[in-house]
N, CA, C and O atoms as a printed pandas DataFrame, in Angstrom:
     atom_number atom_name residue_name chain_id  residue_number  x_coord  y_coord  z_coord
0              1         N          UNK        A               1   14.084   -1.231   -8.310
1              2        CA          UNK        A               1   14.118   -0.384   -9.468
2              3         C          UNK        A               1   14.743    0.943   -9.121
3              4         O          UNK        A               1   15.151    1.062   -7.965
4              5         N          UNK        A               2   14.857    1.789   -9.813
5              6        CA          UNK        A               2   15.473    2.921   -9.903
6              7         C          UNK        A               2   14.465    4.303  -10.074
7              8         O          UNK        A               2   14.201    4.630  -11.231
8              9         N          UNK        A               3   14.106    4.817   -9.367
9             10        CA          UNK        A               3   13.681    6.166   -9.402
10            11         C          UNK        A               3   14.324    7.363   -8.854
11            12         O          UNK        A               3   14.872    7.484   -7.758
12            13         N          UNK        A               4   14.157    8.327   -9.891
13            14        CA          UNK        A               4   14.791    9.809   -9.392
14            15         C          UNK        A               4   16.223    9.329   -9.156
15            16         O          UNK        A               4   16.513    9.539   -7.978
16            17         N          UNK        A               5   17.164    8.799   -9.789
17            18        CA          UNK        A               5   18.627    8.177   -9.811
18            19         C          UNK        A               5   18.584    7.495   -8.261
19            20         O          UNK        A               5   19.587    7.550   -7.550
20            21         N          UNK        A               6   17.561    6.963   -7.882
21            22        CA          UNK        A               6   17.919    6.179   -6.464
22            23         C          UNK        A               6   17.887    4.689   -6.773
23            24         O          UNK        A               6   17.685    4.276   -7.915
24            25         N          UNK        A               7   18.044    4.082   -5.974
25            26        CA          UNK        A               7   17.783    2.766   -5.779
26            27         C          UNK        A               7   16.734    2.301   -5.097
27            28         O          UNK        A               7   16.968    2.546   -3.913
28            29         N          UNK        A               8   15.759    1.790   -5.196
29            30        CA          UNK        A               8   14.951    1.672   -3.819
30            31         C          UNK        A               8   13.895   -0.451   -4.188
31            32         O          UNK        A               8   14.011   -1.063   -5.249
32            33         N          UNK        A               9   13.406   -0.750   -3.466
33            34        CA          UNK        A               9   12.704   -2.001   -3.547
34            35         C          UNK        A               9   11.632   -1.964   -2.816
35            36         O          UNK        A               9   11.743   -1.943   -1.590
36            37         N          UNK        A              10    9.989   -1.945   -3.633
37            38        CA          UNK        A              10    8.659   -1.781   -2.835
38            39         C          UNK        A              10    8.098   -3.284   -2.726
39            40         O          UNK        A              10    8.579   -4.407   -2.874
40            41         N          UNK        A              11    6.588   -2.642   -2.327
41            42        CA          UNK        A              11    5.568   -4.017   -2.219
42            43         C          UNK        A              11    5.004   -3.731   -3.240
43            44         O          UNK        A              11    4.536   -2.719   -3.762
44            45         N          UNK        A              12    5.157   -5.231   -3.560
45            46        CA          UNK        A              12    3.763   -5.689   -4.929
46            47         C          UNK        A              12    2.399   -5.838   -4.144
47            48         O          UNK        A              12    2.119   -6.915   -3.619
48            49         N          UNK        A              13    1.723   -4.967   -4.082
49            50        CA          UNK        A              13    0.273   -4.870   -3.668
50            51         C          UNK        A              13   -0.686   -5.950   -4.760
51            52         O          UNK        A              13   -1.847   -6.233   -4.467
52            53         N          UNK        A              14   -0.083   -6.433   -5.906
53            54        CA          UNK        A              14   -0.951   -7.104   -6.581
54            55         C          UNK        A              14   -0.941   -8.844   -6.094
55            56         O          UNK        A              14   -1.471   -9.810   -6.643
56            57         N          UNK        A              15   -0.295   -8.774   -5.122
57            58        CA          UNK        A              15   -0.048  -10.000   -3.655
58            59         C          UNK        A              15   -0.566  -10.245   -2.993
59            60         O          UNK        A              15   -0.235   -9.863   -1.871
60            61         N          UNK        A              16   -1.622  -10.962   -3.122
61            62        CA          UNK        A              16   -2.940  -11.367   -1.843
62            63         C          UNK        A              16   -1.516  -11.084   -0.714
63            64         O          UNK        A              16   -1.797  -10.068   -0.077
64            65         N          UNK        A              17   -0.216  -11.592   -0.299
65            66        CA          UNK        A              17    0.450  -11.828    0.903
66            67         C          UNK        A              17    0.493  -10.738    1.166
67            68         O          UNK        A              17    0.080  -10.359    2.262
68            69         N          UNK        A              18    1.078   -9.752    0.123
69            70        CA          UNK        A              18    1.545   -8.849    0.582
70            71         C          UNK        A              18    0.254   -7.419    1.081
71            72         O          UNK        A              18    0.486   -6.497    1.863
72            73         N          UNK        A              19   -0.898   -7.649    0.413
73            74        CA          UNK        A              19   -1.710   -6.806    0.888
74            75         C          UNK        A              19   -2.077   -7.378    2.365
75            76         O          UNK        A              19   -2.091   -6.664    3.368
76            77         N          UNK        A              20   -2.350   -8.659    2.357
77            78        CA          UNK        A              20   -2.953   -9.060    4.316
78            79         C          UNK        A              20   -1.376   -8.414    5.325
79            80         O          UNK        A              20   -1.535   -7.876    6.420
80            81         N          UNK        A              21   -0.106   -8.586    4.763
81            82        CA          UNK        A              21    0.234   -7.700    5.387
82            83         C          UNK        A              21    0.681   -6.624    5.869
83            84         O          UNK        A              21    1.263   -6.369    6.923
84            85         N          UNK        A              22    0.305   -5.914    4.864
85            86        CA          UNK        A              22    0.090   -4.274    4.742
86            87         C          UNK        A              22   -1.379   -3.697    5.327
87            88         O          UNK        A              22   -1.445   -2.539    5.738
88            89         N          UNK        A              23   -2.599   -4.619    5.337
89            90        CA          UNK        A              23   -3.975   -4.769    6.754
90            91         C          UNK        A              23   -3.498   -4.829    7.849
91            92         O          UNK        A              23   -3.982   -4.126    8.736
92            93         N          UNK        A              24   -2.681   -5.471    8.049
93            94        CA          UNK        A              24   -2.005   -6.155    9.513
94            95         C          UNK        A              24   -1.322   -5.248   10.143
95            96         O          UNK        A              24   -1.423   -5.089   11.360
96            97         N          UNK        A              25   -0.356   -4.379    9.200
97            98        CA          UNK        A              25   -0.009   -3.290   10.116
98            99         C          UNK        A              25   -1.057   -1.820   10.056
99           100         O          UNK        A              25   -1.096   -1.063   11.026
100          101         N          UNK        A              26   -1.568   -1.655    9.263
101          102        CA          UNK        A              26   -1.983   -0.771    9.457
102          103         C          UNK        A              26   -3.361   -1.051   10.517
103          104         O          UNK        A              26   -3.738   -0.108   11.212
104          105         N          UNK        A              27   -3.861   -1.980   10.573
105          106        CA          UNK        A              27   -4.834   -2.326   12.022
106          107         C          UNK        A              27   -4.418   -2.404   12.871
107          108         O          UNK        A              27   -5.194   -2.225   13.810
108          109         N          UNK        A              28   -2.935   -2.719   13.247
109          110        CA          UNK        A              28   -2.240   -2.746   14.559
110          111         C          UNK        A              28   -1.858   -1.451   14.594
111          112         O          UNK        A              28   -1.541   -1.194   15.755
112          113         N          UNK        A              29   -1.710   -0.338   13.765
113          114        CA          UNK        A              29   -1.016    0.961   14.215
114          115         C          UNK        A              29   -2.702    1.625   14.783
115          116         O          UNK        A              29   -2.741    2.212   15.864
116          117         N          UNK        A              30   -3.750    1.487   14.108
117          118        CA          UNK        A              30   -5.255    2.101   14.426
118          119         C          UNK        A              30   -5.640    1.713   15.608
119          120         O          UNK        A              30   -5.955    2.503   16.498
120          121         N          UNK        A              31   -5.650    0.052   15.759
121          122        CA          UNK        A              31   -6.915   -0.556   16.346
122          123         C          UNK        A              31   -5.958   -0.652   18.271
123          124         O          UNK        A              31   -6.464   -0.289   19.332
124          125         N          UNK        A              32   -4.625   -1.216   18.077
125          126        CA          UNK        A              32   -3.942   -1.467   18.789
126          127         C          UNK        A              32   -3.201   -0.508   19.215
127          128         O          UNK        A              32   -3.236   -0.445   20.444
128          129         N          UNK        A              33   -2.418    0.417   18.641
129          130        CA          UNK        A              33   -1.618    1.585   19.004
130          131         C          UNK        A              33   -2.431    2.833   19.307
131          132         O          UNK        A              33   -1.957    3.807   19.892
132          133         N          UNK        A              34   -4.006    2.723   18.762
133          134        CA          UNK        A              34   -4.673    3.935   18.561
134          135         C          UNK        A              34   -4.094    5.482   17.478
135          136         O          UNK        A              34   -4.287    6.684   17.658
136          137         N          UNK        A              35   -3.720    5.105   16.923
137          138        CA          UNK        A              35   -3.350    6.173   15.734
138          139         C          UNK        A              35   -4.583    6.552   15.320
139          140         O          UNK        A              35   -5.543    5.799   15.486
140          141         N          UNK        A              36   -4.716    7.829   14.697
141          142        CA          UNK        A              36   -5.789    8.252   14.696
142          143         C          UNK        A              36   -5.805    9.203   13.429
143          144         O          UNK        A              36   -6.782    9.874   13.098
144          145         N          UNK        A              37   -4.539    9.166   12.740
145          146        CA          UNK        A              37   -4.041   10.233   12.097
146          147         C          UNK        A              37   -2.970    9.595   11.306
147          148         O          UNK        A              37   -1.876    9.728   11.853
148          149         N          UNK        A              38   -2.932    8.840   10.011
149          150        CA          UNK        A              38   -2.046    8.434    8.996
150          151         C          UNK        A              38   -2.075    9.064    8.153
151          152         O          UNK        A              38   -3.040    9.337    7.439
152          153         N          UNK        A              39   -0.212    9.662    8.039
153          154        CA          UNK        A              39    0.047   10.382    6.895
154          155         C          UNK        A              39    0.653    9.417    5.897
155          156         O          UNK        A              39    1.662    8.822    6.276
156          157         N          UNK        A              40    0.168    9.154    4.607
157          158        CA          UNK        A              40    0.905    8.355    3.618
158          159         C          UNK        A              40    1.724    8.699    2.538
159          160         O          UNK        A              40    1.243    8.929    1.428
160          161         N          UNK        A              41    2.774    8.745    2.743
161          162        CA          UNK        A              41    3.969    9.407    1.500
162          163         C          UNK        A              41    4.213    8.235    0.346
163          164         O          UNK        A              41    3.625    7.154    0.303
164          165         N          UNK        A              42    5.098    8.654   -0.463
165          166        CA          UNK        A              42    5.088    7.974   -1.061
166          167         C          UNK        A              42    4.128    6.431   -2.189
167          168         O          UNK        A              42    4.604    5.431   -2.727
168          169         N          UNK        A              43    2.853    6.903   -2.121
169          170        CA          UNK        A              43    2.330    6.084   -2.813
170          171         C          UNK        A              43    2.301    6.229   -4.318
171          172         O          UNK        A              43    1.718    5.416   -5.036
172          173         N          UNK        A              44    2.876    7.170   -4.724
173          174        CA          UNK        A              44    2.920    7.002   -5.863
174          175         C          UNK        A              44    3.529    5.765   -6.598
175          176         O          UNK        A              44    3.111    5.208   -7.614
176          177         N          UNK        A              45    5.046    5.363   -5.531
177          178        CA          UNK        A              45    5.627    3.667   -5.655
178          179         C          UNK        A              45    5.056    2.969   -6.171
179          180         O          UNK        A              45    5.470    2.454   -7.209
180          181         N          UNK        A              46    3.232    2.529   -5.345
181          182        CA          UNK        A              46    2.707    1.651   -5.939
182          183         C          UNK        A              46    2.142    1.645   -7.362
183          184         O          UNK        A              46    1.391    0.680   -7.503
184          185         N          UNK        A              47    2.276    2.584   -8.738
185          186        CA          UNK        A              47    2.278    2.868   -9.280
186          187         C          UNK        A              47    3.457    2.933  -10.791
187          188         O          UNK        A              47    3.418    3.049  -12.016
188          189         N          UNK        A              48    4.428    2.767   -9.660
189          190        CA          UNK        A              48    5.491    2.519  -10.997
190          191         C          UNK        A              48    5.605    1.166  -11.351
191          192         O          UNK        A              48    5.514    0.082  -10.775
192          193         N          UNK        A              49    5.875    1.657  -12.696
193          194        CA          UNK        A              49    6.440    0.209  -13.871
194          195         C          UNK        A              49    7.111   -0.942  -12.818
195          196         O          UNK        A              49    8.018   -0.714  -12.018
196          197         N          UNK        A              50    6.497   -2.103  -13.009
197          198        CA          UNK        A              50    7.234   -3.085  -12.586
198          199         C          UNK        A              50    6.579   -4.302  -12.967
199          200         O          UNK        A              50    5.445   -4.334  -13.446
200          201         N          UNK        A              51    7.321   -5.332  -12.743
201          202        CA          UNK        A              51    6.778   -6.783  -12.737
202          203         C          UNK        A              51    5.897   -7.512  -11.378
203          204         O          UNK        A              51    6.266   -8.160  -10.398
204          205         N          UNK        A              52    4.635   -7.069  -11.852
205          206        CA          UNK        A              52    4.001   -7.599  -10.404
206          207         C          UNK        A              52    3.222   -9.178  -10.875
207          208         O          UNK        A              52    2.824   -9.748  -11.891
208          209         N          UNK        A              53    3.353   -9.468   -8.953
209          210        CA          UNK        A              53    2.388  -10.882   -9.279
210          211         C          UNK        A              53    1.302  -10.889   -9.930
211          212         O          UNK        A              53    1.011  -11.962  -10.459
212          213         N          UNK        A              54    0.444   -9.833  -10.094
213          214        CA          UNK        A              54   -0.479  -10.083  -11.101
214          215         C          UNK        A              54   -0.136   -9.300  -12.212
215          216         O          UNK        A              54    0.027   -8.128  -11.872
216          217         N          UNK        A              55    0.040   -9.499  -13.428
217          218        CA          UNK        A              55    0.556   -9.043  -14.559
218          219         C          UNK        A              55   -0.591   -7.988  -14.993
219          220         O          UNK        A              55   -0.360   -6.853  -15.410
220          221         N          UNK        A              56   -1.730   -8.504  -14.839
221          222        CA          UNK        A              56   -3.437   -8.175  -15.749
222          223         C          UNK        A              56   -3.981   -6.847  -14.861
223          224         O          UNK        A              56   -5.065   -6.281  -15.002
224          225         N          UNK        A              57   -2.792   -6.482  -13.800
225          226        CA          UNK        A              57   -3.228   -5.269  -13.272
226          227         C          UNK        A              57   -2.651   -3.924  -14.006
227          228         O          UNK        A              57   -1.456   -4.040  -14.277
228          229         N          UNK        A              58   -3.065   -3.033  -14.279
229          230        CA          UNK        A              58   -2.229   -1.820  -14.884
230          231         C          UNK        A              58   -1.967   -1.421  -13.904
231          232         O          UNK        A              58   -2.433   -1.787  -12.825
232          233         N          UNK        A              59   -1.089   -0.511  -14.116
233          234        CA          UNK        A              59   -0.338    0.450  -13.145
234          235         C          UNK        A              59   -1.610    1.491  -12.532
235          236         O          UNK        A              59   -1.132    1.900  -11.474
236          237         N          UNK        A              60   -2.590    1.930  -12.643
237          238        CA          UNK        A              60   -3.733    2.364  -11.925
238          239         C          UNK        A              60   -4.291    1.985  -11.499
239          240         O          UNK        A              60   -4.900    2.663  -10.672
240          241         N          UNK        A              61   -4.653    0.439  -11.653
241          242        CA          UNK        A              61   -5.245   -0.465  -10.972
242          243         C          UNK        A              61   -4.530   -0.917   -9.377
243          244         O          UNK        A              61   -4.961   -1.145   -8.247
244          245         N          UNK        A              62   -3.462   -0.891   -9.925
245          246        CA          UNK        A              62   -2.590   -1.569   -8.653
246          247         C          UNK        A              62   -2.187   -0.137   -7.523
247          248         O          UNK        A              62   -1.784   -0.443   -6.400
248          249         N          UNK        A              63   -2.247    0.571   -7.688
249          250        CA          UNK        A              63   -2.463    2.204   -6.871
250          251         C          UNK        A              63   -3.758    2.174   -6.430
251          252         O          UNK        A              63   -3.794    2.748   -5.342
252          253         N          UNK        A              64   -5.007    1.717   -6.808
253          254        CA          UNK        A              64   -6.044    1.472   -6.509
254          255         C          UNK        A              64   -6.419    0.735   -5.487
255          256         O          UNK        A              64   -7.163    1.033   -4.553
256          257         N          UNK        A              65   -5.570   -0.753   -5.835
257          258        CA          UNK        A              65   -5.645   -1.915   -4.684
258          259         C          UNK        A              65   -5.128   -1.544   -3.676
259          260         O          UNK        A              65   -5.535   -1.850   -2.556
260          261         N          UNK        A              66   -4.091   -0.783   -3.925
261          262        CA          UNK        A              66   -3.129   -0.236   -2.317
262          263         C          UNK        A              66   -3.648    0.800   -1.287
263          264         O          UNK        A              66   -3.689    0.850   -0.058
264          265         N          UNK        A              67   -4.063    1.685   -2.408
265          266        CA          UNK        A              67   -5.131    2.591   -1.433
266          267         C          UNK        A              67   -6.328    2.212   -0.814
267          268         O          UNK        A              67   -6.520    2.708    0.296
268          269         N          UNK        A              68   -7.472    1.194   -1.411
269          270        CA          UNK        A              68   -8.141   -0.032   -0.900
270          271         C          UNK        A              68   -8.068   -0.251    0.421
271          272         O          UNK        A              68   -8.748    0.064    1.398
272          273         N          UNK        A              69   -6.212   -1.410    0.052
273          274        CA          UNK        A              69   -6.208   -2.027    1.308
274          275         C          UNK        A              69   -6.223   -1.393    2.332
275          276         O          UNK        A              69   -6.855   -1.810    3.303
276          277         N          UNK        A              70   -5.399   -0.007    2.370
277          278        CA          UNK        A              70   -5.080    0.883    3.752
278          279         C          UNK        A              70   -6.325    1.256    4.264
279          280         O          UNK        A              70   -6.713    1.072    5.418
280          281         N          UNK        A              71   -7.167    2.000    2.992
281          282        CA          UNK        A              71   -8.335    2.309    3.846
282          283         C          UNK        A              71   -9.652    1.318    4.209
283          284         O          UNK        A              71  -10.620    1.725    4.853
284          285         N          UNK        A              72   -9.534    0.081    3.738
285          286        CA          UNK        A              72  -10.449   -1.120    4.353
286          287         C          UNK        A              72   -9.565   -1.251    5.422
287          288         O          UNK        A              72  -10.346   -1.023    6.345
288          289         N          UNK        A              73   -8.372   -1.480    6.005
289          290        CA          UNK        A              73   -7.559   -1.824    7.085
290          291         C          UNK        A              73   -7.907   -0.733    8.190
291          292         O          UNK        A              73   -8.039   -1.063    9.369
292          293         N          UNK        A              74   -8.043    0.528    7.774
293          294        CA          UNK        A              74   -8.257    1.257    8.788
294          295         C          UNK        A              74   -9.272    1.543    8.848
295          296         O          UNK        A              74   -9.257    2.269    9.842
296          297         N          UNK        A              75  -10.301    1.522    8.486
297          298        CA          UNK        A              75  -11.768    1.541    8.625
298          299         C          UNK        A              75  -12.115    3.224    8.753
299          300         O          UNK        A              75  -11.472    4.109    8.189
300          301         N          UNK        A              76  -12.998    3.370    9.417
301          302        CA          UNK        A              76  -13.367    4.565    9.589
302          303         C          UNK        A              76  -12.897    5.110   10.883
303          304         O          UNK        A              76  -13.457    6.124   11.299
304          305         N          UNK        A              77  -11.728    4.453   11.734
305          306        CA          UNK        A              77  -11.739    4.889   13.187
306          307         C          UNK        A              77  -10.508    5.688   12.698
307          308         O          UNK        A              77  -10.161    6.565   13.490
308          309         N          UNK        A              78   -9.577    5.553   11.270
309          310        CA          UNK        A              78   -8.779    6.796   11.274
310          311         C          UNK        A              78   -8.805    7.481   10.133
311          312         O          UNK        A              78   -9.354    7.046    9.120
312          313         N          UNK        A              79   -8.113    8.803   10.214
313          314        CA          UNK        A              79   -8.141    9.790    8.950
314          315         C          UNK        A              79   -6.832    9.447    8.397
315          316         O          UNK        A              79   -5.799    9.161    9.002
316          317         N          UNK        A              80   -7.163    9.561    6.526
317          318        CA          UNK        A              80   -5.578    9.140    5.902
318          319         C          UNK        A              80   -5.498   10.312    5.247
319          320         O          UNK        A              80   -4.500   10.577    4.577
């Protein structure tokens, strides 16, 4: 899609696939790399208009699930 005259292509977080692997890295950057300190830009993305795999999610809902996954993925061993 097109934001701010760009071009750009995100994750559908409303994707069982795509959320296990958006867990996957963010437990390998915590648990495995020891990061301790995630800064997250851009989430507003998960939020814009689009056609996601689940249709029955609104656009707040699905900003919801994404923020979710990161912070169930990183548990309490990092700050977001």
């Amino acid at each position: 899609g097109a934001y701010g005259g760009k071009w750009f292509a995100g994750l559908d977080v409303s994707h069982p696939d795509c959320r296990a692997h958006i867990a996957g890295l963010i437990q390998r950057m915590v648990y495995d790399q020891r990061f301790t300190f995630l800064k997250l830009d851009f989430l507003h993305a998960a939020a814009l208009p689009a056609t996601r795999h689940d249709p029955s999610l609104t656009r707040a809902q699905a900003l919801q699930l994404a923020l979710a996954t990161v912070r169930d993925a990183a548990g309490e061993a990092a700050f977001l």
